[in-house]
DOVEX-758894 format. One record per residue (C-alpha): x negated, y, z; chain. Coordinates in steps of 0.05 Angstrom, whole numbers, plus 5000, padded with zeros to 4 digits. Layout:
<nodes>
<node x="X" y="Y" z="Z" cadena="A"/>
...
</nodes>
This chain:
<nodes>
<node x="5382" y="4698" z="5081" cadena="A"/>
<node x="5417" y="4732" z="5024" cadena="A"/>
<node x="5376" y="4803" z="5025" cadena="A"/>
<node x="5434" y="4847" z="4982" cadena="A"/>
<node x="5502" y="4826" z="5025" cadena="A"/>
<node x="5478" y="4829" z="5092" cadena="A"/>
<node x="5443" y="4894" z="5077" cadena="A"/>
<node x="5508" y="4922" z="5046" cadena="A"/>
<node x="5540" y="4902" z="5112" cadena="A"/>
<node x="5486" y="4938" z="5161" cadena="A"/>
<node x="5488" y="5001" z="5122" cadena="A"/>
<node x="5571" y="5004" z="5128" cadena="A"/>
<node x="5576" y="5044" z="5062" cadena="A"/>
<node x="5616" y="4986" z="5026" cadena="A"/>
<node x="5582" y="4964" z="4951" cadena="A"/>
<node x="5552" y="5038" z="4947" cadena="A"/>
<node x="5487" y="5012" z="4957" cadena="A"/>
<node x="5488" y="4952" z="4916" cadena="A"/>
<node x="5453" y="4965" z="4859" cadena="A"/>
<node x="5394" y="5002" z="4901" cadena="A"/>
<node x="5391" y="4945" z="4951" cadena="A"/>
<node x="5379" y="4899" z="4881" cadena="A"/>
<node x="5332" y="4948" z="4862" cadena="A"/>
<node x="5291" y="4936" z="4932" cadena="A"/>
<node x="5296" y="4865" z="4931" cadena="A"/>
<node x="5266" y="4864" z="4869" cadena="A"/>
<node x="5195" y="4904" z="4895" cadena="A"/>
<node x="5203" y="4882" z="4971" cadena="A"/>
<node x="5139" y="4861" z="4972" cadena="A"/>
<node x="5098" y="4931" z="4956" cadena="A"/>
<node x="5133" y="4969" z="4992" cadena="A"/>
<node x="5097" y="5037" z="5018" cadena="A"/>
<node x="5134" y="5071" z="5084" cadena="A"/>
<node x="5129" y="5133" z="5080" cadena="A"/>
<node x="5154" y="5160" z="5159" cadena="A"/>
<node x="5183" y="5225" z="5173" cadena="A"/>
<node x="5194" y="5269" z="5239" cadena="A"/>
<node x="5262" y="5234" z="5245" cadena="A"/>
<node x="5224" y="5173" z="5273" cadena="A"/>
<node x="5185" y="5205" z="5323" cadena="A"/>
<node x="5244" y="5241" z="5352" cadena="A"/>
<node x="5275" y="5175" z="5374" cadena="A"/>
<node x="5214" y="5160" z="5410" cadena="A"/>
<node x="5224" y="5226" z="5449" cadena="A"/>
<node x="5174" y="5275" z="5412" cadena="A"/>
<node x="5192" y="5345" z="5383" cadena="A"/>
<node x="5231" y="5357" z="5315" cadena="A"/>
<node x="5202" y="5408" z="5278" cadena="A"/>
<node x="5245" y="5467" z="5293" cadena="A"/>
<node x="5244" y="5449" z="5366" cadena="A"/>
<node x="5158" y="5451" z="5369" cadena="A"/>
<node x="5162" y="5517" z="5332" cadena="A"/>
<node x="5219" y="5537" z="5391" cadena="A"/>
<node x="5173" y="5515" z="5439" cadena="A"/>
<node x="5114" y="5544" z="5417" cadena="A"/>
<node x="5155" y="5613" z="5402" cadena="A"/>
<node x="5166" y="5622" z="5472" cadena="A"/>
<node x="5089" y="5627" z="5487" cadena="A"/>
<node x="5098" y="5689" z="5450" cadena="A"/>
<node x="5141" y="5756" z="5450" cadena="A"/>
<node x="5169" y="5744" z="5382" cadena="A"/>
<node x="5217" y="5679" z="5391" cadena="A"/>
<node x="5273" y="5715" z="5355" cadena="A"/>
<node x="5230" y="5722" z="5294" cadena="A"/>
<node x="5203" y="5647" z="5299" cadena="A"/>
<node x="5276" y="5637" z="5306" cadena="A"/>
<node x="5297" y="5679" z="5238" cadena="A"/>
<node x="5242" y="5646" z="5198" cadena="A"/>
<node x="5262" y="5578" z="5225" cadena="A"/>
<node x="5345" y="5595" z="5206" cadena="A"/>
<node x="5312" y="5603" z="5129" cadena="A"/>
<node x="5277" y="5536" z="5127" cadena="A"/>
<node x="5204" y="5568" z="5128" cadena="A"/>
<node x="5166" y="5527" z="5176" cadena="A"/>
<node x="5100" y="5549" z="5154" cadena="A"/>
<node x="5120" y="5617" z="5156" cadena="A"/>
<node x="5137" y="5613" z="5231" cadena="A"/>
<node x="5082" y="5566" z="5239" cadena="A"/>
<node x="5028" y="5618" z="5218" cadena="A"/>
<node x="5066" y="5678" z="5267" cadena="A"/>
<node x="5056" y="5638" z="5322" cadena="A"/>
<node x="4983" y="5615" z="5305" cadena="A"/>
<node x="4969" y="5695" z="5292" cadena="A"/>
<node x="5012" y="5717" z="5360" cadena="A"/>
<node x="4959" y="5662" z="5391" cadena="A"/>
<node x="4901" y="5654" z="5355" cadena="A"/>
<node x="4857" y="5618" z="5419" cadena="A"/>
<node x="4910" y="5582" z="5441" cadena="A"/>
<node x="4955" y="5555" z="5390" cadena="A"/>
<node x="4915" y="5490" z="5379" cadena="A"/>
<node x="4917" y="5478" z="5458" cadena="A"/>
<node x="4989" y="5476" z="5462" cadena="A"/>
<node x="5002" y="5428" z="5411" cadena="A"/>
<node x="4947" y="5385" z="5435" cadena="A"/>
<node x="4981" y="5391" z="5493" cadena="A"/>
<node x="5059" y="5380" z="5470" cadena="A"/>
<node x="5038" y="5321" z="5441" cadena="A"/>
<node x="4998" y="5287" z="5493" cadena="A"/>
<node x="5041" y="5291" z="5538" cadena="A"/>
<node x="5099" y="5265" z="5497" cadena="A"/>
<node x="5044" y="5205" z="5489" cadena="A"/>
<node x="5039" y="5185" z="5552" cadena="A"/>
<node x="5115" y="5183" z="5566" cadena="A"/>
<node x="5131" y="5157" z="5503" cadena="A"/>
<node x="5177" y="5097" z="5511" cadena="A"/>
<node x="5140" y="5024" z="5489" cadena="A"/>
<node x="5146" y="5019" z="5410" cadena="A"/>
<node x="5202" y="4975" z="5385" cadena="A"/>
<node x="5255" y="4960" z="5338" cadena="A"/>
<node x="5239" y="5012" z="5267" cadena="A"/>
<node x="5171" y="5012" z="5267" cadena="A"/>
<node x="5155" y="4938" z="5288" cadena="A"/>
<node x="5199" y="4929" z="5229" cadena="A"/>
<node x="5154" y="4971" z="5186" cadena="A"/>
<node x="5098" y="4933" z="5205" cadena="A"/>
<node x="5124" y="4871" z="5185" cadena="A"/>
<node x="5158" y="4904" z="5116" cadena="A"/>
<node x="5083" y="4935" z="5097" cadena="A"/>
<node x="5019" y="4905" z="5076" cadena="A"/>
<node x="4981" y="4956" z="5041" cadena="A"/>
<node x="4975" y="5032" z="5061" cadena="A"/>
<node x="5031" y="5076" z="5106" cadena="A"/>
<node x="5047" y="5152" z="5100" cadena="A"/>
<node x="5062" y="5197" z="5147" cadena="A"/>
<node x="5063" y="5274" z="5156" cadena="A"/>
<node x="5069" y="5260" z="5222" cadena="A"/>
<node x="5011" y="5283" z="5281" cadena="A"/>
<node x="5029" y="5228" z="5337" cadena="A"/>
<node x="5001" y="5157" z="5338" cadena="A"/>
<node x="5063" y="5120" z="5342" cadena="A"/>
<node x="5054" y="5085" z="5272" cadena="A"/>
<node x="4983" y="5063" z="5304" cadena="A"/>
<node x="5000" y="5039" z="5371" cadena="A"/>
<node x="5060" y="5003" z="5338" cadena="A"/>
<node x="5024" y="4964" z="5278" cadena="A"/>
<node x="4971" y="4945" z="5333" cadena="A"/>
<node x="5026" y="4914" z="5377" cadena="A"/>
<node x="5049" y="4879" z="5327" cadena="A"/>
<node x="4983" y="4855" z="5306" cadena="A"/>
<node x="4980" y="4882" z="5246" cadena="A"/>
<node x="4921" y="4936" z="5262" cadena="A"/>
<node x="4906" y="4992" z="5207" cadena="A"/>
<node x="4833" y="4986" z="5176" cadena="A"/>
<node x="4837" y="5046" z="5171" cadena="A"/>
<node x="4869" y="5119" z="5196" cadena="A"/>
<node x="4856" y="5180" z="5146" cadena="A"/>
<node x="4878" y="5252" z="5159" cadena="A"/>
<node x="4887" y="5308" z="5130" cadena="A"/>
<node x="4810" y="5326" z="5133" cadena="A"/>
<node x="4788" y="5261" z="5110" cadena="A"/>
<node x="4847" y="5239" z="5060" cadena="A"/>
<node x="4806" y="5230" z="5006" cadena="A"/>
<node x="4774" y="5186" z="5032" cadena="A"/>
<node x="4839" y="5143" z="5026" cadena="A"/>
<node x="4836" y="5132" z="4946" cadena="A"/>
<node x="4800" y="5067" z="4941" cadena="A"/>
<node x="4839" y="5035" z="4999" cadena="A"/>
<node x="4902" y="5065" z="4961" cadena="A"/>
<node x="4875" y="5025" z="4899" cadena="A"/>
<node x="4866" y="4956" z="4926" cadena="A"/>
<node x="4919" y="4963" z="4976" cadena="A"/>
<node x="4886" y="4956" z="5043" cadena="A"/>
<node x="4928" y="4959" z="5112" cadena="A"/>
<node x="4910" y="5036" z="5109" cadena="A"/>
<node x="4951" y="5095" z="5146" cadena="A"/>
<node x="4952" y="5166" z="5111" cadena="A"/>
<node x="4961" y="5214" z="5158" cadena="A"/>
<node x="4976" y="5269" z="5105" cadena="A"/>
<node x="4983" y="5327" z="5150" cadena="A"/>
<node x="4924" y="5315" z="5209" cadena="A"/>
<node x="4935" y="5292" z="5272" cadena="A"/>
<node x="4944" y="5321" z="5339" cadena="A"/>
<node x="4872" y="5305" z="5359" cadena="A"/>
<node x="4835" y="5333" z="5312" cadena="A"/>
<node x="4854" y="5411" z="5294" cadena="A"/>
<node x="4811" y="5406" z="5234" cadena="A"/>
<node x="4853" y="5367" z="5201" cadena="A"/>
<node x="4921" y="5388" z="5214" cadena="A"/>
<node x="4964" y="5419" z="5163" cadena="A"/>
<node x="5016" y="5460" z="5200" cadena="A"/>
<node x="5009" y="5538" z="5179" cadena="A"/>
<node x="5018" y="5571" z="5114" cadena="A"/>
<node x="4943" y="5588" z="5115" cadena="A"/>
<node x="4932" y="5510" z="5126" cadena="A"/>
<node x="4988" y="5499" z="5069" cadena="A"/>
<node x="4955" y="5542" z="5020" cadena="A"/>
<node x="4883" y="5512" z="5036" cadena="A"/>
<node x="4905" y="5435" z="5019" cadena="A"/>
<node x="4952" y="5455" z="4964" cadena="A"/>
<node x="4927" y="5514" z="4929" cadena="A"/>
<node x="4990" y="5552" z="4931" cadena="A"/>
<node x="5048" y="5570" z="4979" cadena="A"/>
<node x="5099" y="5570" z="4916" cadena="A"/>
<node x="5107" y="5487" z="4920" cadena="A"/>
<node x="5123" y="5491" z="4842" cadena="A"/>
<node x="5040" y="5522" z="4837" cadena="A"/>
<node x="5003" y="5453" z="4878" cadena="A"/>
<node x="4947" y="5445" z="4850" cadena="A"/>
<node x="4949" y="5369" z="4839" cadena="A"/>
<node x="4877" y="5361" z="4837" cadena="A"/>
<node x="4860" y="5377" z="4904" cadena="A"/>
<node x="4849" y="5317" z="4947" cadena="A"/>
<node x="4915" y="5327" z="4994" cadena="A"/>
<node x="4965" y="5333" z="4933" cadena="A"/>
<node x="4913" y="5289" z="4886" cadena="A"/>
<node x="4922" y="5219" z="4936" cadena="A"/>
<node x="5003" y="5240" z="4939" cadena="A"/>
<node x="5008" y="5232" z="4861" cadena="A"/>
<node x="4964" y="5167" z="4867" cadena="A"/>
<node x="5004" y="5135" z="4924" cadena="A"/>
<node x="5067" y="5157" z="4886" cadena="A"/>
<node x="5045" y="5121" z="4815" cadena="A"/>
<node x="5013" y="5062" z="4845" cadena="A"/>
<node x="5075" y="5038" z="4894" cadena="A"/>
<node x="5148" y="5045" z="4912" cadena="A"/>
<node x="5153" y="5085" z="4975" cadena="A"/>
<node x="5210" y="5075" z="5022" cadena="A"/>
<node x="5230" y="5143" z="5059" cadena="A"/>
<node x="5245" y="5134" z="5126" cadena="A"/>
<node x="5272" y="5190" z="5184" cadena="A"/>
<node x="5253" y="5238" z="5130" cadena="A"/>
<node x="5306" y="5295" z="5104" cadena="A"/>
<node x="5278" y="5298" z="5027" cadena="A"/>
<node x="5307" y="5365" z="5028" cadena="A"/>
<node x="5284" y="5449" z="5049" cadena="A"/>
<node x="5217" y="5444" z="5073" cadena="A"/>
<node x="5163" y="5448" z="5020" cadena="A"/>
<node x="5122" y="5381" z="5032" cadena="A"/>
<node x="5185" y="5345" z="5003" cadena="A"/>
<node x="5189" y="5396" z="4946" cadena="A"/>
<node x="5122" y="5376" z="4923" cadena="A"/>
<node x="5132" y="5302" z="4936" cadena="A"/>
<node x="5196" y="5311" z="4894" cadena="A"/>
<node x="5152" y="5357" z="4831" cadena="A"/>
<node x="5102" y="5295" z="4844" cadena="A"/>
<node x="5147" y="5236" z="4835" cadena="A"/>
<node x="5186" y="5270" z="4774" cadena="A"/>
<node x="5122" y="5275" z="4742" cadena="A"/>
<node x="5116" y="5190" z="4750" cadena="A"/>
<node x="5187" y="5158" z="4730" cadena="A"/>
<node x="5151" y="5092" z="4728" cadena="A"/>
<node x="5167" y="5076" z="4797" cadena="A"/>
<node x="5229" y="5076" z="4834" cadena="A"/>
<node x="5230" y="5103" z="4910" cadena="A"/>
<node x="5279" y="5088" z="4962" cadena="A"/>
<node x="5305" y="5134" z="5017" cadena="A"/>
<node x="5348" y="5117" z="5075" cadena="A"/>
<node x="5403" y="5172" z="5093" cadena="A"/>
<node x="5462" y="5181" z="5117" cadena="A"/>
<node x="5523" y="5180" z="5087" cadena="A"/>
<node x="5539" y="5257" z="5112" cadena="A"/>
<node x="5491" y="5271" z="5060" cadena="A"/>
<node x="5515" y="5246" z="5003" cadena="A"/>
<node x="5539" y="5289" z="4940" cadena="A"/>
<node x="5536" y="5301" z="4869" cadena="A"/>
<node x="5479" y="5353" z="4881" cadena="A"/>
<node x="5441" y="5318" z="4932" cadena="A"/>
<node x="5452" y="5253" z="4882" cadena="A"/>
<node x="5429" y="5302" z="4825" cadena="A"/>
<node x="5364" y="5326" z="4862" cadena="A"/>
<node x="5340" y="5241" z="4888" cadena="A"/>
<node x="5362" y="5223" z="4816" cadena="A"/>
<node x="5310" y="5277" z="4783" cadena="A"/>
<node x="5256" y="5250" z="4837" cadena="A"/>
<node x="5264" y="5181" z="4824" cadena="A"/>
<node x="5287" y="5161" z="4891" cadena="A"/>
<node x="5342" y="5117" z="4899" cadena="A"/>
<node x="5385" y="5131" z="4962" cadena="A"/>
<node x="5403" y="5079" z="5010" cadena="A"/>
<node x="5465" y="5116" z="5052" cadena="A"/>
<node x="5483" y="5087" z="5125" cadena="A"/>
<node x="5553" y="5103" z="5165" cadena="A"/>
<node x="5548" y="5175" z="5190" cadena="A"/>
<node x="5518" y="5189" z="5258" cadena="A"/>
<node x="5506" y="5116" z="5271" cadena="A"/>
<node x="5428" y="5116" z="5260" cadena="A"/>
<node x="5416" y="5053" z="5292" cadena="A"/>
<node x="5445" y="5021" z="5228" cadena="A"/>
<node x="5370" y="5042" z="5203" cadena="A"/>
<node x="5335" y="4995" z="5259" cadena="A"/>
<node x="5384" y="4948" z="5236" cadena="A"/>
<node x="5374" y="4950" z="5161" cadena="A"/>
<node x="5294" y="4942" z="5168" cadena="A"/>
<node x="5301" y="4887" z="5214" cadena="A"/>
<node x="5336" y="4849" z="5156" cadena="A"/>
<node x="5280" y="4879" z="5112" cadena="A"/>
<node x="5222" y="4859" z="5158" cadena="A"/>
<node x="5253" y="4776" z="5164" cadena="A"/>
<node x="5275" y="4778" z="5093" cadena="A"/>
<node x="5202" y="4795" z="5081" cadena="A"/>
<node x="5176" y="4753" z="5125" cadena="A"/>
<node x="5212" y="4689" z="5096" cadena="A"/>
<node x="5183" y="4707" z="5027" cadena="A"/>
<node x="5110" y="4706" z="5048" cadena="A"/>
<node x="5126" y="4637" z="5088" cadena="A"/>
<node x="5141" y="4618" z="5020" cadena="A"/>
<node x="5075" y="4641" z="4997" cadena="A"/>
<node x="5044" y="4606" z="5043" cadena="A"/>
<node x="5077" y="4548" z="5017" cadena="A"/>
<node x="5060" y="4562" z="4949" cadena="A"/>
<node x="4985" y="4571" z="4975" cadena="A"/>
<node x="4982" y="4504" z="5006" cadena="A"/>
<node x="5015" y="4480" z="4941" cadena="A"/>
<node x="4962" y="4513" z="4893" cadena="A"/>
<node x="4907" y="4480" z="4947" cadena="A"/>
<node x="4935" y="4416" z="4934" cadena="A"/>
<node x="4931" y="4422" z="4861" cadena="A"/>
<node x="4864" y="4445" z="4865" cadena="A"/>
<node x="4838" y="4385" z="4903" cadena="A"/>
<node x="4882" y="4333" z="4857" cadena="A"/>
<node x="4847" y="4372" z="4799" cadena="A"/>
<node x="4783" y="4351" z="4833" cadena="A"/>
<node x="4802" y="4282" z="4838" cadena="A"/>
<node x="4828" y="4283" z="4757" cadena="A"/>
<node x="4759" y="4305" z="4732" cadena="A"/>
<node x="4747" y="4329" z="4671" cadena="A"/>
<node x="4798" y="4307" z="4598" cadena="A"/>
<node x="4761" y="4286" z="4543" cadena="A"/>
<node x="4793" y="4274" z="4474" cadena="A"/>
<node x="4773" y="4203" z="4441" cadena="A"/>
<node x="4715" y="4240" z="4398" cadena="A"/>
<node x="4695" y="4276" z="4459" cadena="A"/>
<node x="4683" y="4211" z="4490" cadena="A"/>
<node x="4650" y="4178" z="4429" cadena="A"/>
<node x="4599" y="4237" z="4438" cadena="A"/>
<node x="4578" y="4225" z="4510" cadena="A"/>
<node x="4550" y="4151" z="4479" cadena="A"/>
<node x="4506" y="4180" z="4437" cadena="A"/>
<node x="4438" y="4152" z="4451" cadena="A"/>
<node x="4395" y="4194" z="4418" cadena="A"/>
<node x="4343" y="4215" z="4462" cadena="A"/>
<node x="4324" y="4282" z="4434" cadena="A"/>
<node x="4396" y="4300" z="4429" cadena="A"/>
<node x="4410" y="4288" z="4501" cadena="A"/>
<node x="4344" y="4322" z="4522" cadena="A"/>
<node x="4366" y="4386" z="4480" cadena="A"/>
<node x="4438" y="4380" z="4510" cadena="A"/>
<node x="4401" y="4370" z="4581" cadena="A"/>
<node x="4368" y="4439" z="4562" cadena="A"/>
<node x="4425" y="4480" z="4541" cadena="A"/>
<node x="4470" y="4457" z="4603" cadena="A"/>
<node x="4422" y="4470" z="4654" cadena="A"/>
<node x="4389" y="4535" z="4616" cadena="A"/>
<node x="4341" y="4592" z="4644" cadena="A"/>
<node x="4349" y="4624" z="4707" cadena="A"/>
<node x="4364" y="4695" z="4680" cadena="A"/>
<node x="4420" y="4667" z="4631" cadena="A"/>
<node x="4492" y="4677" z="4653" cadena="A"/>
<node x="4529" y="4624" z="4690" cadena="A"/>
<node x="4591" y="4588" z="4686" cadena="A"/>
<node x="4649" y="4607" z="4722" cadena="A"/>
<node x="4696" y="4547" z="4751" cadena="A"/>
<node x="4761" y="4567" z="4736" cadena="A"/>
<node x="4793" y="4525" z="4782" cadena="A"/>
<node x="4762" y="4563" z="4842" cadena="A"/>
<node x="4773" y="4636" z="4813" cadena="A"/>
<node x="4842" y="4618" z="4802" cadena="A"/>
<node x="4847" y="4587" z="4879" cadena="A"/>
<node x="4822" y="4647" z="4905" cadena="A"/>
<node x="4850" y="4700" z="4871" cadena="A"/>
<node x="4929" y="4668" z="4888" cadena="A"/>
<node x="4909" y="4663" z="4963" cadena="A"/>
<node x="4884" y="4742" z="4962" cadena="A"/>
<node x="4943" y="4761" z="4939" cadena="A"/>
<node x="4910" y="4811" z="4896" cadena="A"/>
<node x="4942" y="4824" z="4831" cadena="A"/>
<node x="4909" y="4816" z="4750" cadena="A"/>
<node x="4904" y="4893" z="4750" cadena="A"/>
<node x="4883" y="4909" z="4826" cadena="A"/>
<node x="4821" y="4860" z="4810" cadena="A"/>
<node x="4802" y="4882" z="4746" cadena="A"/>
<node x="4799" y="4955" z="4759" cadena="A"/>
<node x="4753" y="4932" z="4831" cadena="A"/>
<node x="4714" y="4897" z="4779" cadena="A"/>
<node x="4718" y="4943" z="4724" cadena="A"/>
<node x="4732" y="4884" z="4682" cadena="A"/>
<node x="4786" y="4881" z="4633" cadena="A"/>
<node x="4854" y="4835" z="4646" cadena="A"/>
<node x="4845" y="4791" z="4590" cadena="A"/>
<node x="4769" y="4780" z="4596" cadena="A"/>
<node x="4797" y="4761" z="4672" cadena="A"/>
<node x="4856" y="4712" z="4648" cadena="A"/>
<node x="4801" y="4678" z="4605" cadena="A"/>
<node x="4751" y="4670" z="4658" cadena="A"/>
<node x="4806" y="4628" z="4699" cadena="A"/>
<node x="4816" y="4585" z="4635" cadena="A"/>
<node x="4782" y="4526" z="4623" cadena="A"/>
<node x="4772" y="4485" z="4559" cadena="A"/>
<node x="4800" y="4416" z="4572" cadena="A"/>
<node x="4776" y="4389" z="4509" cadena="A"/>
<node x="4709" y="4382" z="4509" cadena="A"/>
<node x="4662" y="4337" z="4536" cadena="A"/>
<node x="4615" y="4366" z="4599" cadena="A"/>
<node x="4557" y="4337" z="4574" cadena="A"/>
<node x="4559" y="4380" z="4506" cadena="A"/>
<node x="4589" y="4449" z="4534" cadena="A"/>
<node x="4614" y="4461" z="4599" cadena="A"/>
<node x="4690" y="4471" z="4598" cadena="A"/>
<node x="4691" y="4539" z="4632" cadena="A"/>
<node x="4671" y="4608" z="4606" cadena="A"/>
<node x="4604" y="4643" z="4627" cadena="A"/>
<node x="4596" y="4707" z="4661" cadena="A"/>
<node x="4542" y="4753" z="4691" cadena="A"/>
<node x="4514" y="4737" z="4756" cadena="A"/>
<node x="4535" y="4809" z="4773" cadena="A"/>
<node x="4595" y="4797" z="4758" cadena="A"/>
<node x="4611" y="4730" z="4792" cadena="A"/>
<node x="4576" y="4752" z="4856" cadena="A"/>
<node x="4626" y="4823" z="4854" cadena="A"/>
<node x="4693" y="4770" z="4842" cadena="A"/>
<node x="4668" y="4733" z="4909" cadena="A"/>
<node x="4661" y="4801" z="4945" cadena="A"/>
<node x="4726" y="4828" z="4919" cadena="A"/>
<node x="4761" y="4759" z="4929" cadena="A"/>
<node x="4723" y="4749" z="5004" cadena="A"/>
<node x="4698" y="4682" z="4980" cadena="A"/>
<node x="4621" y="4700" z="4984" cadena="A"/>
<node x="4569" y="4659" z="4974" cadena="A"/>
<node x="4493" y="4653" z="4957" cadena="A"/>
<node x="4519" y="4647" z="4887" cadena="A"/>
<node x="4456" y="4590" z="4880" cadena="A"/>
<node x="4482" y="4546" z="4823" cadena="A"/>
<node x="4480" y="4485" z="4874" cadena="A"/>
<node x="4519" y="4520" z="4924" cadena="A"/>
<node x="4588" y="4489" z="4940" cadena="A"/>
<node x="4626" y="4552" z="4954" cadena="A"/>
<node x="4607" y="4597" z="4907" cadena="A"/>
<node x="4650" y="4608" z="4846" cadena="A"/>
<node x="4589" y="4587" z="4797" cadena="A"/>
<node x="4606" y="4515" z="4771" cadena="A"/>
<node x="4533" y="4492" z="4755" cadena="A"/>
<node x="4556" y="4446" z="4811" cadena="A"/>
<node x="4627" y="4442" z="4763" cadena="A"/>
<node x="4683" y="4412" z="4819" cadena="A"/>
<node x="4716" y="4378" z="4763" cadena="A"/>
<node x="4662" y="4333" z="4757" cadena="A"/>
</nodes>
């Protein structure tokens, strides 16, 4: 499938898109979702406004909730209701949202897209559990939820990329974590002004990670008024590295809105006005264009196993003096060379290259992502999955050395363990060399 044309088609916005959809293509494979309200609200649960309407009318000030809600301040009304029902505020919503999950209609279409589009960690500021029920259907099972509470938590899986959903403003379940009212606001960012967050706090802290360590795309989120997306959009100016993508429709679209995703780094990807399923429709395309990419992983893993094993079978190149070596007859030579291959048992071992290399392709895991897990630097790693072809095995072995420390913290990272015994077969030590 040709990704860029059949996506320009879907969206209905003519070449608009063109260059963004190129831009996608390009980093399809790390993409980060990052799922708004807009989502939910197809599935039948409350926008926004209408849970702060809802929630008003428990209370004798729904015109105010209304006033504060005409202005864009969320938290604002948020925190009136919360003080108008301080017992009972958490009940509700507990109880607004469970009931929404028990009717909620059987997850399809976007997010088994997103499933398929994402292998590493999810966002949401979201407090159902659609994004979990949907990734399990689709076998494709988080490792991991984090809320609010517990988001920091989230940085290491963040780092290496696990199968990880950030649930940046709580969820429904747990009170604790939810971020809803300006009190809550102010306690996880440091500041109701979004242009004061204190970025080193762990909620705003794991934003500015996500946001300089992968492309997000935005889904059934506005970008614009309410002050979660201000800060996202102080955080991502602050990282230009990466470029973001948004889906939105075309009804949005003008030279200040441009101006203000421009300045955030986030590259717009408009749809035909008022025809939202165009959005199901686009990530379906995503989800198989990504899927026929990793079948051609896979291929290129079953390749990179074959050459492995034919490696195997080659054995070892020796130049012509390499080979006039081996012949030497000299006892005490051979003895000392029997010495220095075989060594003490507290001296580093030798690290097949061959295997390292096999492994880290079929992880997936790139040069940088293992050498911060290993806190090894990426050319001491591109050296270790080297290997001399020149010399003769029975004067130095042909690949480099390394701490036992270190190869037994590759085979955890790479989830290729082993005893890491010299004579063990599937350990990455190459006492037992495979290209012998």
């Amino acid at each position: 499938m040709t990704f860029v044309p059949e996506g320009q088609r879907i969206l209905g916005c003519g070449d608009r898109n063109n260059l963004n959809l190129r831009l996608l293509e390009e980093c399809n494979q790390q993409l980060a979702p990052f799922v708004g309200a807009g989502i939910s609200m197809k599935f039948g649960y409350p926008s926004w406004h209408d849970l702060m309407v809802r929630l008003g009318r428990a209370t004798d000030s729904l015109e105010t909730v209304k006033s504060l809600l005409a202005n864009n301040q969320f938290e604002e009304a948020a925190e009136h209701i919360s003080a108008s029902l301080p017992s009972v505020f958490d009940d509700v919503i507990k109880d607004i949202f469970s009931e929404h999950e028990e009717l909620s209609r059987p997850v399809s279409g976007v997010l088994t897209a997103l499933a398929t589009v994402s292998n590493g960690p999810v966002l949401t500021t979201n407090f159902d559990k659609l994004l979990e029920r949907a990734f399990e259907n689709a076998g494709a099972r988080f490792e991991h939820v984090y809320p609010g509470s517990r988001i920091k938590e989230a940085q290491y899986a963040i780092q290496v990329r696990k199968r990880c959903l950030l649930k940046l403003h709580g969820d429904f379940e747990d009170s604790e974590s939810m971020v809803l009212t300006m009190t809550q606001y102010v306690r996880e960012y440091g500041s109701h002004d979004s242009s004061q967050v204190d970025l080193t706090l762990p909620l705003p802290g794991v934003i500015s990670q996500a946001f300089q360590s992968m492309p997000m795309l935005f889904v059934g989120c506005s970008l614009k008024f309410d002050r979660t997306m201000q800060v996202i959009g102080r955080i991502a100016k602050k990282y230009t590295r990466l470029k973001h993508f948004a889906l939105l429709s075309e009804g949005e679209r003008s030279t200040q809105r441009l101006h203000e995703l421009d300045v955030a780094t986030i590259r717009p990807l408009f749809y035909a006005e008022r025809q939202h399923e165009r959005v199901d429709d686009f990530l379906a395309c995503l989800a198989e264009y990504v899927e026929g990419i990793d079948h051609k992983q896979h291929l290129a893993k079953e390749s990179a196993t074959d050459v492995l094993i034919s490696k195997v079978n080659e054995g070892p190149i020796y130049t012509d003096n390499a080979i006039a070596t081996t012949t030497d007859s000299n006892p005490r030579r051979e003895k000392a060379l029997s010495k220095k291959i075989s060594g003490d048992a507290d001296e580093r071992v030798r690290i097949n290259g061959y295997k390292l290399f096999y492994f880290h392709k079929m992880s997936g895991i790139s040069f940088l992502q293992l050498s911060v897990a290993c806190g090894l630097d990426k050319k001491v790693l591109r050296n270790l999955e080297n290997m001399n072809r020149r010399v003769s095995l029975l004067h130095a072995d042909p690949f480099a050395k390394c701490t036992r420390q270190l190869l037994e913290k590759l085979e955890a990272v790479l989830h290729c363990p082993g005893s890491s015994m010299t004579l063990h077969p599937d350990t990455l030590s190459s006492t037992q060399s495979i290209a012998r």
